[in-house]
ROSE-4610 file (N, C-alpha, C; in Angstrom, 1 decimal, always signed):
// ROSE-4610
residu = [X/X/X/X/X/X/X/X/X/X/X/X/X/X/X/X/X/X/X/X/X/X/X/X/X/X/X/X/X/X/X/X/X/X/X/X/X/X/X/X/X/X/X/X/X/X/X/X/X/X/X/X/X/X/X/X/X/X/X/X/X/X/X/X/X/X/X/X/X/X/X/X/X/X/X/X/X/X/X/X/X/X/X/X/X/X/X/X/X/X/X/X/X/X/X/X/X/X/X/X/X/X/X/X/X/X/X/X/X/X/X/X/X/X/X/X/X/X/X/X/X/X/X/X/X/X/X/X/X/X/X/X/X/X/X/X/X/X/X/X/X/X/X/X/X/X/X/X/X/X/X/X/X/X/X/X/X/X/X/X/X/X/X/X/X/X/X/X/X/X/X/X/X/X/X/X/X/X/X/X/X/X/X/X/X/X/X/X/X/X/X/X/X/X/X/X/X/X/X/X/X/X/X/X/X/X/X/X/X/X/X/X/X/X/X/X/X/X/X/X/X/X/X/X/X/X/X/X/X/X/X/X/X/X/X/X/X/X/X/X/X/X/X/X/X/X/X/X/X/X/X/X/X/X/X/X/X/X/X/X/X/X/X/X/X/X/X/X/X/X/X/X/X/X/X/X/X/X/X/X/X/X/X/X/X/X/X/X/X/X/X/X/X/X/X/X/X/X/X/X/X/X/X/X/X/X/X/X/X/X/X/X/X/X/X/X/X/X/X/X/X/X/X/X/X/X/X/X/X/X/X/X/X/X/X/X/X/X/X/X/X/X/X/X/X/X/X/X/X/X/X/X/X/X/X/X/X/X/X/X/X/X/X/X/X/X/X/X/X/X/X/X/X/X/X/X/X/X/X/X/X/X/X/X/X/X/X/X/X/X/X/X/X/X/X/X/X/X/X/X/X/X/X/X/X/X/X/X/X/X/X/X/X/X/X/X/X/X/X/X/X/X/X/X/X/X/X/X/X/X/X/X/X/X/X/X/X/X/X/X/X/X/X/X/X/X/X/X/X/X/X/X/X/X/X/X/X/X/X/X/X/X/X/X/X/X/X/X/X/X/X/X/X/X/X/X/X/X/X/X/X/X/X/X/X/X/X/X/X/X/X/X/X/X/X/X/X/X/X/X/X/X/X/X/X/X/X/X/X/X/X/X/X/X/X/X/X/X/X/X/X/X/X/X/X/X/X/X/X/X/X/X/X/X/X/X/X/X/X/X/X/X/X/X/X/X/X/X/X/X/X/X/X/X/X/X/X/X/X/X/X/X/X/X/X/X/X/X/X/X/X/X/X/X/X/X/X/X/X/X/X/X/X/X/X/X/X/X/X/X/X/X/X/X/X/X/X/X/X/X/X/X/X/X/X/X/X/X/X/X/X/X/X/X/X/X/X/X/X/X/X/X/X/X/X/X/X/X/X/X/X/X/X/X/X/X/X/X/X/X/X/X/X/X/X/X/X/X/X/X/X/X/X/X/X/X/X/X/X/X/X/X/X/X/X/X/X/X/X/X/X/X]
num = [1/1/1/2/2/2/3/3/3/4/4/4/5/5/5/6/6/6/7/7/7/8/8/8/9/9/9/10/10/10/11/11/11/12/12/12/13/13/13/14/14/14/15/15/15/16/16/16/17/17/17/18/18/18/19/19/19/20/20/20/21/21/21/22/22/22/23/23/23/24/24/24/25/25/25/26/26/26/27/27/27/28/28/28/29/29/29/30/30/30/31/31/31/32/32/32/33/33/33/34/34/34/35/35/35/36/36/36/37/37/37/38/38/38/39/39/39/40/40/40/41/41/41/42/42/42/43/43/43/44/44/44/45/45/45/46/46/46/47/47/47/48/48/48/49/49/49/50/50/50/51/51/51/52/52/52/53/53/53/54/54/54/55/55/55/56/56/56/57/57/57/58/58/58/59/59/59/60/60/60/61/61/61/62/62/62/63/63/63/64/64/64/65/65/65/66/66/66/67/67/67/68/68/68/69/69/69/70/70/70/71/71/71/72/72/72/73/73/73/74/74/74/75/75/75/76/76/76/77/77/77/78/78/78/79/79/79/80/80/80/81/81/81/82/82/82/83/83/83/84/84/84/85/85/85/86/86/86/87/87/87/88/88/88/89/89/89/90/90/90/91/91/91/92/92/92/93/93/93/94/94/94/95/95/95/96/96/96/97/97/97/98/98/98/99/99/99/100/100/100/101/101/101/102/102/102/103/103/103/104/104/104/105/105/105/106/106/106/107/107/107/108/108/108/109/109/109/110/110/110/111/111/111/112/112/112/113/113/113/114/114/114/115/115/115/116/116/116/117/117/117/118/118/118/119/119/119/120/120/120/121/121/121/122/122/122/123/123/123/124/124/124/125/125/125/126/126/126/127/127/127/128/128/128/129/129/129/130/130/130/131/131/131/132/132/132/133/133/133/134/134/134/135/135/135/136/136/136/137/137/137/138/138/138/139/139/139/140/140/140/141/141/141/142/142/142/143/143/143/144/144/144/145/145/145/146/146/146/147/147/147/148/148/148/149/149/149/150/150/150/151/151/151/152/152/152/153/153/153/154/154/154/155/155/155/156/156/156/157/157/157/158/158/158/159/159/159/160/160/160/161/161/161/162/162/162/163/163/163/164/164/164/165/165/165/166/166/166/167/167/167/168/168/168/169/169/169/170/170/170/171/171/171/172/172/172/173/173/173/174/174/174/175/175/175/176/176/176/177/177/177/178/178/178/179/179/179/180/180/180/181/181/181/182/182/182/183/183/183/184/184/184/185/185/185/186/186/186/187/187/187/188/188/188/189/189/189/190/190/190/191/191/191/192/192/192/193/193/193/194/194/194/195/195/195/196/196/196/197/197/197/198/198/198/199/199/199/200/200/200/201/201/201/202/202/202/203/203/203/204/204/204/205/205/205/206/206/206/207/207/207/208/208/208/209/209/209/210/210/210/211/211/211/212/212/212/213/213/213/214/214/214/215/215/215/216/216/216/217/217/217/218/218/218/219/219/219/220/220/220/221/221/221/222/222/222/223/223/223/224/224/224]
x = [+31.2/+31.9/+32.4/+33.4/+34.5/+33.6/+33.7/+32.9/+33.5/+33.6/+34.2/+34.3/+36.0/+36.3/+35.7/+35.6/+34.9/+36.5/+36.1/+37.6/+37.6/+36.5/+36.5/+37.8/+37.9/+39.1/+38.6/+38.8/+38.2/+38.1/+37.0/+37.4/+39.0/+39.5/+40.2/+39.4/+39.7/+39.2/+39.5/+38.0/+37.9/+38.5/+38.7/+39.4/+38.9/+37.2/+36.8/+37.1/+37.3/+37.2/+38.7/+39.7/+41.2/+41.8/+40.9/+41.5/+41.2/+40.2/+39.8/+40.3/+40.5/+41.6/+42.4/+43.4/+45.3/+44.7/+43.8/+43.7/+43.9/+42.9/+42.5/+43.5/+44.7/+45.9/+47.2/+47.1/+47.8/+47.4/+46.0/+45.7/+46.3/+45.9/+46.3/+47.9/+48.8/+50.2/+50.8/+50.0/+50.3/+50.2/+49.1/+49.1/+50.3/+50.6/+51.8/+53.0/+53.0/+54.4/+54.4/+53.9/+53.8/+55.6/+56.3/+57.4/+58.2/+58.0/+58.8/+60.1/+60.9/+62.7/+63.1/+64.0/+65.3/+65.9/+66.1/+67.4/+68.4/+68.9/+70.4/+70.9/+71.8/+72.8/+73.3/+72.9/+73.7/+73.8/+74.9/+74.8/+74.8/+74.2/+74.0/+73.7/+73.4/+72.4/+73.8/+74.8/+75.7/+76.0/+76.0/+76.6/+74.6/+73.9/+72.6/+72.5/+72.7/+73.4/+74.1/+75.3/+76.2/+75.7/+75.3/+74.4/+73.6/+72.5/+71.3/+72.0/+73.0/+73.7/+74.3/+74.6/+75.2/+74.2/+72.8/+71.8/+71.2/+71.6/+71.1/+71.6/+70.7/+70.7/+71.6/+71.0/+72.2/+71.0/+71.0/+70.4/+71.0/+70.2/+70.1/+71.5/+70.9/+72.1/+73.6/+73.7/+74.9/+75.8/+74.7/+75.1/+75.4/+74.9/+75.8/+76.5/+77.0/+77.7/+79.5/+79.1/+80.3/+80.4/+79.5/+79.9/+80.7/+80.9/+81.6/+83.0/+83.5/+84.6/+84.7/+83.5/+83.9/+84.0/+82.7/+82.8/+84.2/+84.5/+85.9/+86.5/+87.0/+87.9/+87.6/+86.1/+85.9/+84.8/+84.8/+83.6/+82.9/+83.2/+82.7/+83.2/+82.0/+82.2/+83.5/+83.7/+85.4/+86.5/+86.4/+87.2/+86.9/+86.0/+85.8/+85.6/+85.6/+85.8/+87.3/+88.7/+89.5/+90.2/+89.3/+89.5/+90.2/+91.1/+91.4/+90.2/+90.1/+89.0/+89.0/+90.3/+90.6/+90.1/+90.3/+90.4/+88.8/+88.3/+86.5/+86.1/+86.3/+86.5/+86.5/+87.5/+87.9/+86.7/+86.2/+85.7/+84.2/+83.9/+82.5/+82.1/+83.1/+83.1/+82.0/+81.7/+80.8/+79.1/+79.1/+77.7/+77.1/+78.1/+78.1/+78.0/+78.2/+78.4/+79.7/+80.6/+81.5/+82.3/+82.5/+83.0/+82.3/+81.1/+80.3/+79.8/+79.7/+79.3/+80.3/+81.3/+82.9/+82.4/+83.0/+83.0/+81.6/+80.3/+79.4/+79.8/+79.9/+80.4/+81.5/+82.3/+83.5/+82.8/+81.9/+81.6/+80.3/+79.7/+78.5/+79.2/+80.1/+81.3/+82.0/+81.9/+82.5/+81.4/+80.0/+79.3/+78.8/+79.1/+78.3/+79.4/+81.0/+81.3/+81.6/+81.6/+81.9/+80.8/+79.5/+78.5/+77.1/+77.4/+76.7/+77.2/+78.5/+79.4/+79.6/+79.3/+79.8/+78.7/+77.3/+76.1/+75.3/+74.9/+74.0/+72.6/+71.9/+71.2/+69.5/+68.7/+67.4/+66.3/+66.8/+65.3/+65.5/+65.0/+64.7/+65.7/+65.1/+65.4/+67.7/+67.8/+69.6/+69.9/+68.9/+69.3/+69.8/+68.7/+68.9/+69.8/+70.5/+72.0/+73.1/+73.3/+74.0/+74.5/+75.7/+76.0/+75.4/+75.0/+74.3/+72.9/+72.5/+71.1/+70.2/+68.9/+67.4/+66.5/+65.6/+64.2/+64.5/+64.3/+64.0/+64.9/+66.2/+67.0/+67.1/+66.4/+66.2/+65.2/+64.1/+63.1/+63.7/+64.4/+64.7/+65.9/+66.4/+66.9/+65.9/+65.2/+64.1/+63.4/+63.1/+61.7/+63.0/+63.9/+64.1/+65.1/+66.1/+67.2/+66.8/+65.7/+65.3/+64.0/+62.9/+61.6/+61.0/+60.9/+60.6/+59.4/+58.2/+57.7/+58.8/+58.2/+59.1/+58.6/+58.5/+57.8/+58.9/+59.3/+60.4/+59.7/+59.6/+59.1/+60.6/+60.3/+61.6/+60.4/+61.7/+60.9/+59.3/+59.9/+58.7/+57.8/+58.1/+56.7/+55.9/+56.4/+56.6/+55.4/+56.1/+54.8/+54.1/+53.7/+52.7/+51.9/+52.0/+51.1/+50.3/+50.9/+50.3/+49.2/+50.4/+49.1/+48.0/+47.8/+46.9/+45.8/+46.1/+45.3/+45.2/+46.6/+46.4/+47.3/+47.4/+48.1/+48.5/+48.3/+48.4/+49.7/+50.4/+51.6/+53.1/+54.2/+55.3/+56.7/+56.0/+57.1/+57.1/+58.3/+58.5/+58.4/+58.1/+58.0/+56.8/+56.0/+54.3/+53.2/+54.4/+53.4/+53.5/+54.9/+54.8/+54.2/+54.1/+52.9/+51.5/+51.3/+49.8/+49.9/+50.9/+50.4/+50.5/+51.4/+51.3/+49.8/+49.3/+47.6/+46.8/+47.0/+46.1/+46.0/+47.8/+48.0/+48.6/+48.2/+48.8/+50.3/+51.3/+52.4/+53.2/+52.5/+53.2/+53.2/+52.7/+52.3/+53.6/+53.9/+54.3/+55.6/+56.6/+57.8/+57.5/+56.9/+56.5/+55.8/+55.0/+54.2/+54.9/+56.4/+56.7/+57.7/+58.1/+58.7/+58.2/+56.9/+55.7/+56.2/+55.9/+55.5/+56.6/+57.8/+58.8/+58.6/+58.9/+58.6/+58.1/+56.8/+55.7/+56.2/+56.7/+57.4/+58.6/+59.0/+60.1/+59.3/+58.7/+58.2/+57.0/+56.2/+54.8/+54.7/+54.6/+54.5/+55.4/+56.2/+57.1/+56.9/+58.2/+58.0/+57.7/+58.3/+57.7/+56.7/+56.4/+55.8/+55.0/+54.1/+53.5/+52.8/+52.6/+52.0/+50.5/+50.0/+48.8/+47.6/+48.2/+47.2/+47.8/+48.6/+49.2/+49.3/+48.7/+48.2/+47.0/+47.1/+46.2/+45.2/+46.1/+45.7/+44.5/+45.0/+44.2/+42.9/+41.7/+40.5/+40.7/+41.3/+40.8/+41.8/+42.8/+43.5/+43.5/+43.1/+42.6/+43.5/+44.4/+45.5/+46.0/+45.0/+45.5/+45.3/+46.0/+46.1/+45.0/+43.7/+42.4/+43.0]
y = [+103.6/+104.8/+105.4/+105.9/+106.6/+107.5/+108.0/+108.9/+110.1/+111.2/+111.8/+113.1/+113.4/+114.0/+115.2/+115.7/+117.2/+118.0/+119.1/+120.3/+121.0/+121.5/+122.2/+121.4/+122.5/+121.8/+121.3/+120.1/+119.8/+121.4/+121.4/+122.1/+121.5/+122.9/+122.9/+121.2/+120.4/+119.8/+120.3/+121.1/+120.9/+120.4/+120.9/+120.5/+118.5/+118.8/+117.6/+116.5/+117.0/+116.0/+115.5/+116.4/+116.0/+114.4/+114.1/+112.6/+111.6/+111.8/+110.8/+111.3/+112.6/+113.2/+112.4/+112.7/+112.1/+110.4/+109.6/+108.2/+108.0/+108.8/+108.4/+108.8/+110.0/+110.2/+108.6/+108.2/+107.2/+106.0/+105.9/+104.4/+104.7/+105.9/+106.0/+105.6/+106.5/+106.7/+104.5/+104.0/+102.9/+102.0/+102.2/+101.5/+101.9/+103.4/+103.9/+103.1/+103.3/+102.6/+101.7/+100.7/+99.4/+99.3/+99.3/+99.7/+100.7/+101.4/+103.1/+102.3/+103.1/+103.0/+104.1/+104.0/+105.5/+105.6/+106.0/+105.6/+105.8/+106.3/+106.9/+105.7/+105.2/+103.7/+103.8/+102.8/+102.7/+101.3/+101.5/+99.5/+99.8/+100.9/+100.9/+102.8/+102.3/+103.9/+104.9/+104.5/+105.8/+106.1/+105.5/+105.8/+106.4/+105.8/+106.5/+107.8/+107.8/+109.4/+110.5/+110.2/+110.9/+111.0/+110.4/+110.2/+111.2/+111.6/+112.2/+114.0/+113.9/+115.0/+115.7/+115.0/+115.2/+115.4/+115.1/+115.1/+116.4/+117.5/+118.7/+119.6/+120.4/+121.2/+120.1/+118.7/+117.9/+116.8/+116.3/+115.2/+113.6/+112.8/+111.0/+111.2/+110.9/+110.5/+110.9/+112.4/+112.4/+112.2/+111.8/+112.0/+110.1/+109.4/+107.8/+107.9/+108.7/+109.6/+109.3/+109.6/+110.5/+109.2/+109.0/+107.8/+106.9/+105.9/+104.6/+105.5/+106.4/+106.2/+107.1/+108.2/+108.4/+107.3/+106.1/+105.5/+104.1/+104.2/+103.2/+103.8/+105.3/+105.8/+105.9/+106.1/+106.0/+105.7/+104.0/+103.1/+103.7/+103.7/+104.1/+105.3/+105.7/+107.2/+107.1/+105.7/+105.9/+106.8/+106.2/+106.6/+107.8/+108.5/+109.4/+110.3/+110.3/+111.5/+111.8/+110.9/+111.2/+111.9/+112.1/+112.4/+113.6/+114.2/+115.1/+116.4/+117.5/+117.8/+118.0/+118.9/+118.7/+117.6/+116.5/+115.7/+114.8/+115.3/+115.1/+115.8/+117.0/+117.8/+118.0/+117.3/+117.2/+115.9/+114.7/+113.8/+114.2/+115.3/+116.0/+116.8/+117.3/+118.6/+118.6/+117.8/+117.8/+117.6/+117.8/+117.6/+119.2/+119.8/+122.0/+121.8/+122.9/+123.5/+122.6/+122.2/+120.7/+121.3/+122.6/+123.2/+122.7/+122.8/+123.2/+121.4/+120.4/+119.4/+118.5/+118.5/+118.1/+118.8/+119.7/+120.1/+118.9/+119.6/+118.6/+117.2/+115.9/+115.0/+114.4/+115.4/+115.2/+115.6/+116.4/+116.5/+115.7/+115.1/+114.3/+112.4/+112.7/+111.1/+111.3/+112.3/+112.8/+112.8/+113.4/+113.1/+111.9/+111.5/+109.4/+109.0/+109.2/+108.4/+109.5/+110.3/+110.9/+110.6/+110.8/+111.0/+109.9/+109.0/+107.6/+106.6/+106.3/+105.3/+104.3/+105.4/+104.7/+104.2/+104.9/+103.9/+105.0/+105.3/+106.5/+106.3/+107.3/+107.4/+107.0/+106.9/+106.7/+107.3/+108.3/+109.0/+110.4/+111.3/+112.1/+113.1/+113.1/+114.6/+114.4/+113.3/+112.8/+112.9/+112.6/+113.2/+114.1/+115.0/+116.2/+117.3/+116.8/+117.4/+117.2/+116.1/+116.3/+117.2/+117.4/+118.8/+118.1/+119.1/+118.8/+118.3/+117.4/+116.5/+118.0/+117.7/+118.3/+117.5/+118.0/+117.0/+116.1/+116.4/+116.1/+114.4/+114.8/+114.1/+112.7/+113.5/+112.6/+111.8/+111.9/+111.5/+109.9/+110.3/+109.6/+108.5/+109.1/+107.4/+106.5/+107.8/+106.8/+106.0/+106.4/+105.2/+104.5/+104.9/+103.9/+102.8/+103.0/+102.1/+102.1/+102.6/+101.8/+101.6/+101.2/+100.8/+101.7/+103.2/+104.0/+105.3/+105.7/+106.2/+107.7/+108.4/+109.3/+109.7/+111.2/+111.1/+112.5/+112.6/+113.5/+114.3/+115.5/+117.0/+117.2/+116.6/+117.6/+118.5/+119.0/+120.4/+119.0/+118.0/+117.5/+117.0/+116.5/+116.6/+117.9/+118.7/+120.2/+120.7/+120.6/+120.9/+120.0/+118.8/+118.2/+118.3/+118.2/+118.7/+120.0/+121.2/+121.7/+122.0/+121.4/+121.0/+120.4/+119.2/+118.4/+118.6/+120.3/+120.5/+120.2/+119.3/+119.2/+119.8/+121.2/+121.9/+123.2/+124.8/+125.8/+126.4/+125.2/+126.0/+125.7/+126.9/+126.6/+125.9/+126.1/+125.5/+124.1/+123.4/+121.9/+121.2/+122.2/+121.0/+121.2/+122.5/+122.2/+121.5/+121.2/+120.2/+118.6/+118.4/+117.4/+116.8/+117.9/+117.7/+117.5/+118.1/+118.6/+117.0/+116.2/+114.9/+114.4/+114.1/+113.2/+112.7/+114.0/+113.9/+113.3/+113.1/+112.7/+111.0/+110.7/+109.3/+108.5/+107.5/+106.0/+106.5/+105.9/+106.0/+105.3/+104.1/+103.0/+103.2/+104.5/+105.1/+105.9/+106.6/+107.9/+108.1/+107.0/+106.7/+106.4/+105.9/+105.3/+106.4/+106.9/+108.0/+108.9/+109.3/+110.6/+110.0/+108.6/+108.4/+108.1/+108.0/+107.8/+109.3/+109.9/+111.4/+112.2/+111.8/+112.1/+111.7/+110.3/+109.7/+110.2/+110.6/+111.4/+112.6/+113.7/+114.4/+114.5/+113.9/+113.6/+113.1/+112.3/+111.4/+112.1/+112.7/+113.3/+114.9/+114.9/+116.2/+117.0/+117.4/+118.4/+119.8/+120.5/+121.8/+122.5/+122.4/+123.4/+123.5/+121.9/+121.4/+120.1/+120.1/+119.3/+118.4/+116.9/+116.2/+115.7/+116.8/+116.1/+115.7/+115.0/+114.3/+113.1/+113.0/+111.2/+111.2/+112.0/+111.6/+111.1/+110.0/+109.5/+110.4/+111.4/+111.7/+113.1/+113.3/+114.5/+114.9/+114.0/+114.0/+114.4/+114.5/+114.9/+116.1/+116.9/+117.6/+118.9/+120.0/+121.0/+122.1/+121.6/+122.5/+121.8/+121.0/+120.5/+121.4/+121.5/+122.2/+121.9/+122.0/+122.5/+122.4]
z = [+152.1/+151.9/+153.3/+153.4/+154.7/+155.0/+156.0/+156.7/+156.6/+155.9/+155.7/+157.4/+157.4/+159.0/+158.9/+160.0/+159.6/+159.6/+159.4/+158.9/+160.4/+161.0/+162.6/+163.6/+164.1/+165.3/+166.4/+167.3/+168.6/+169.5/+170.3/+171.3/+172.8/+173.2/+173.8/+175.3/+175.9/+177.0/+177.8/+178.9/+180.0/+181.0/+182.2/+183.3/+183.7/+183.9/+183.9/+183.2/+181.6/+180.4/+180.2/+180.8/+180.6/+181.1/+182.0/+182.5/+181.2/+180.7/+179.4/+178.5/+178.4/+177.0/+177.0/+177.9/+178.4/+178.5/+178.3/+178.4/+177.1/+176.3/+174.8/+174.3/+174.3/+174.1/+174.2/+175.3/+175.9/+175.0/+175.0/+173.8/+172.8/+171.7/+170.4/+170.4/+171.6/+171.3/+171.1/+171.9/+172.0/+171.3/+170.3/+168.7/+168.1/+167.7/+166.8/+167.2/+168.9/+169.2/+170.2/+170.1/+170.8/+171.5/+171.0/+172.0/+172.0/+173.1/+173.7/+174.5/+173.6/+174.3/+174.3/+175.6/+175.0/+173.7/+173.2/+172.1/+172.4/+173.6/+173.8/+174.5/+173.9/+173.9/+175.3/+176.2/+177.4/+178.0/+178.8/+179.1/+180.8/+181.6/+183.0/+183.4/+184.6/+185.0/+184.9/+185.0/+184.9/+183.3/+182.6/+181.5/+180.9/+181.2/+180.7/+181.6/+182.4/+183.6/+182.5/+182.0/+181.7/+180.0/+179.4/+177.7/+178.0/+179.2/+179.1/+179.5/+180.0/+180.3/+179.2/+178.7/+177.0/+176.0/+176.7/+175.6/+175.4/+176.2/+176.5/+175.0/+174.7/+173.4/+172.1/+172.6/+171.5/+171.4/+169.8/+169.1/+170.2/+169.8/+170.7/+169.4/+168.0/+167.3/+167.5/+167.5/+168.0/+169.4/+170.3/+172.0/+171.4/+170.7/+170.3/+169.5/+169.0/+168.0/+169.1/+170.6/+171.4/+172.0/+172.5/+174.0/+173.8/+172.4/+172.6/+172.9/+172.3/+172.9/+174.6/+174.7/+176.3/+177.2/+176.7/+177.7/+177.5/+176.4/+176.0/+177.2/+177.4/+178.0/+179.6/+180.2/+181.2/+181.7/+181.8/+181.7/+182.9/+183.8/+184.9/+186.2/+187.1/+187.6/+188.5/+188.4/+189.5/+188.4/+187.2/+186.1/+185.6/+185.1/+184.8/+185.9/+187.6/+188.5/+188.6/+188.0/+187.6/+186.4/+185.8/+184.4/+183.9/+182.7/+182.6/+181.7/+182.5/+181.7/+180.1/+180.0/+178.4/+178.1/+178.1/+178.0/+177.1/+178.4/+178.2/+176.9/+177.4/+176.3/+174.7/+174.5/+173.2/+173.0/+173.2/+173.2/+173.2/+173.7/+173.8/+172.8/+172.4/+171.7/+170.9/+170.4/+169.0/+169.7/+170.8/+171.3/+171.5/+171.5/+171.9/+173.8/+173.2/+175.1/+175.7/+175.1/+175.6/+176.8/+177.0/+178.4/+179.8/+179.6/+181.2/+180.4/+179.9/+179.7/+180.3/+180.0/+180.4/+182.1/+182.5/+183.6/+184.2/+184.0/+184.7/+184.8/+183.9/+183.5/+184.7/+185.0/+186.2/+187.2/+187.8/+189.1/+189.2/+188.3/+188.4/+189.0/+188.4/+188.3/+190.1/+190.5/+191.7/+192.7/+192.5/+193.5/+193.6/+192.5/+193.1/+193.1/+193.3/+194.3/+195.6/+195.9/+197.2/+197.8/+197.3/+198.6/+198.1/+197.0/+197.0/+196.6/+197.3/+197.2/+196.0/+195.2/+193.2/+192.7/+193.7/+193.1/+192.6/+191.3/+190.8/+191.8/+192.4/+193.2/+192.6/+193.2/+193.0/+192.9/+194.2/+194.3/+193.6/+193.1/+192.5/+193.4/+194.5/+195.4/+195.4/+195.5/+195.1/+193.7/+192.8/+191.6/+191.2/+191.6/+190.9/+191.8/+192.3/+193.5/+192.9/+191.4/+190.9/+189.9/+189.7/+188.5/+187.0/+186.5/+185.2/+185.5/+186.3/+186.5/+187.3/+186.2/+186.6/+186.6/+186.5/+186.7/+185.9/+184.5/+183.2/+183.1/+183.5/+183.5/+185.0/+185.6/+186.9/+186.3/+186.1/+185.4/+184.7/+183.8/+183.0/+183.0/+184.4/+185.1/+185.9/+186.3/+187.1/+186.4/+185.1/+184.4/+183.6/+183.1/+182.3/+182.5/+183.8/+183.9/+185.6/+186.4/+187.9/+187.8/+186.8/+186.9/+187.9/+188.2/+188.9/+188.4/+188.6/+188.4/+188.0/+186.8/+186.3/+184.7/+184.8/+183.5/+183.0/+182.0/+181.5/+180.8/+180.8/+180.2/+179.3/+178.3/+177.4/+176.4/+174.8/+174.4/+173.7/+173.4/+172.7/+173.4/+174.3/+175.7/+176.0/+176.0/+176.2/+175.2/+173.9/+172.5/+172.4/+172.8/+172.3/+173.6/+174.7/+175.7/+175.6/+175.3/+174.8/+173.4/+172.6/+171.4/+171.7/+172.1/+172.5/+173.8/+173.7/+175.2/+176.7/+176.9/+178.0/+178.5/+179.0/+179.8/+178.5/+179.4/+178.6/+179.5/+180.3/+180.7/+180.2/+179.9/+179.9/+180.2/+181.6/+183.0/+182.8/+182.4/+182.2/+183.8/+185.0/+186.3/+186.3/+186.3/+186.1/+185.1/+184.6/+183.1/+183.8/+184.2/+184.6/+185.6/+186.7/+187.9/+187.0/+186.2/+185.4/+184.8/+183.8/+183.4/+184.2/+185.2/+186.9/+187.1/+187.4/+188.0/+187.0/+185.4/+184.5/+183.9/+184.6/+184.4/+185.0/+185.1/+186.1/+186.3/+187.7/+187.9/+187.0/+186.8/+186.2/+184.4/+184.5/+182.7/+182.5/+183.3/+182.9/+182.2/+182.3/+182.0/+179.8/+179.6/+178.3/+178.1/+178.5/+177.8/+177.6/+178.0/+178.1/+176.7/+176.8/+175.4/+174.1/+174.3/+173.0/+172.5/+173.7/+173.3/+172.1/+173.0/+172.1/+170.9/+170.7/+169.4/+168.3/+168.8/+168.0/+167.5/+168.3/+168.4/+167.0/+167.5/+166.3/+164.7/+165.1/+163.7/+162.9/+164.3/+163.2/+163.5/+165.0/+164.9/+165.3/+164.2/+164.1/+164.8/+165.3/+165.5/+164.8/+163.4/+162.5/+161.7/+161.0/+160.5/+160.5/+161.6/+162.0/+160.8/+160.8/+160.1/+160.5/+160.3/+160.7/+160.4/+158.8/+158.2/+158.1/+159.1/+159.1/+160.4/+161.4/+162.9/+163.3/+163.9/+165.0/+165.5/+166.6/+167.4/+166.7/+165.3/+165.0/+165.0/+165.6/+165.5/+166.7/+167.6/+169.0/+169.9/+168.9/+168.7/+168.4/+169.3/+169.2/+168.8/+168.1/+167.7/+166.2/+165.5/+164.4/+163.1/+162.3/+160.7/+159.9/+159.5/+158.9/+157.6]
């Protein structure tokens, strides 16, 4: 006979207890999803550049929704720092914000080739000097198209960190320093896309699933 769960919620973990929290977090995510991908369709770090730029207040689906034809029209940042903005524009539109998206898009295509000779940059601190590019987004060339430590704080990294106790703060660059310290370099890139995943698939913003989570025995924010 199953052992029946108890209904009580975990306690919140301890500063101490958090390293083995965020491990035992990390194993479970890794059964669910044995393989973490981006989903946003790209065939090189610029066009995964300009997709994650477009990804802002806008769904993976529809940001692959837009690209085949931005990037039909301007495969690369030599082509698109020429670009007409209208232009971009109309081609974006459907992602929101397509003004200051377009605008970004042309001076992001402009500073890798003015000042990194057509080659999207590496290290974080050049990333994020681009128009449109923040952490989040730096992050997320680094782990996923340069094999570079990088762990992305979006909203679903964001709520499930919280949910899961490990970190009671807001600020998407102090959470990310806060999982930094809890897990391997060579973790953080996959963890931060499990996370999403999860995110998406179980636990919801509104309506979390959490009688079809994993992680719910050890989840101090789960539904009773």
């Amino acid at each position: 006979m199953a052992k029946k769960r108890s209904s009580a919620r975990p306690k919140r973990p301890t500063k101490a207890e958090l390293p083995a929290h965020a491990r035992h977090i990390l194993r479970a995510l890794k059964k669910d999803y044995p393989i973490a991908v981006c989903e946003l369709t790209h065939e090189s770090p610029f066009q995964l550049l300009a997709a994650t730029i477009l990804s802002a207040q806008c769904t993976d689906v529809r940001v692959n929704m837009v690209t085949p034809q931005l990037f039909a029209a301007y495969p690369t940042a030599a082509t698109l720092a020429v670009a007409d903005v209208s232009h971009v524009e109309q081609i974006v539109r459907s992602t929101g914000f397509y003004a200051s998206k377009a605008k970004n898009l042309i001076g992001m295509a402009n500073a890798v080739m003015n000042r990194f000779d057509g080659e999207v940059p590496t290290a974080i601190e050049d990333l994020v000097t681009l128009p449109g590019v923040g952490r989040k987004t730096a992050n997320v060339l680094r782990s996923v198209v340069f094999g570079l430590p990088g762990l992305p704080v979006d909203t679903h990294v964001l709520r499930l960190s919280k949910r899961l106790g490990l970190t009671r703060d807001e600020d998407p660059v102090k959470v990310e320093m806060q999982l930094n310290a809890l897990l391997p370099p060579k973790e953080w890139g996959e963890f931060s896309l499990r996370m999403i995943l999860h995110g998406r698939r179980v636990c919801e913003a509104r309506s979390p699933r959490c009688g079809e989570c994993r992680l719910a025995p050890i989840c101090p924010s789960r539904e009773t």
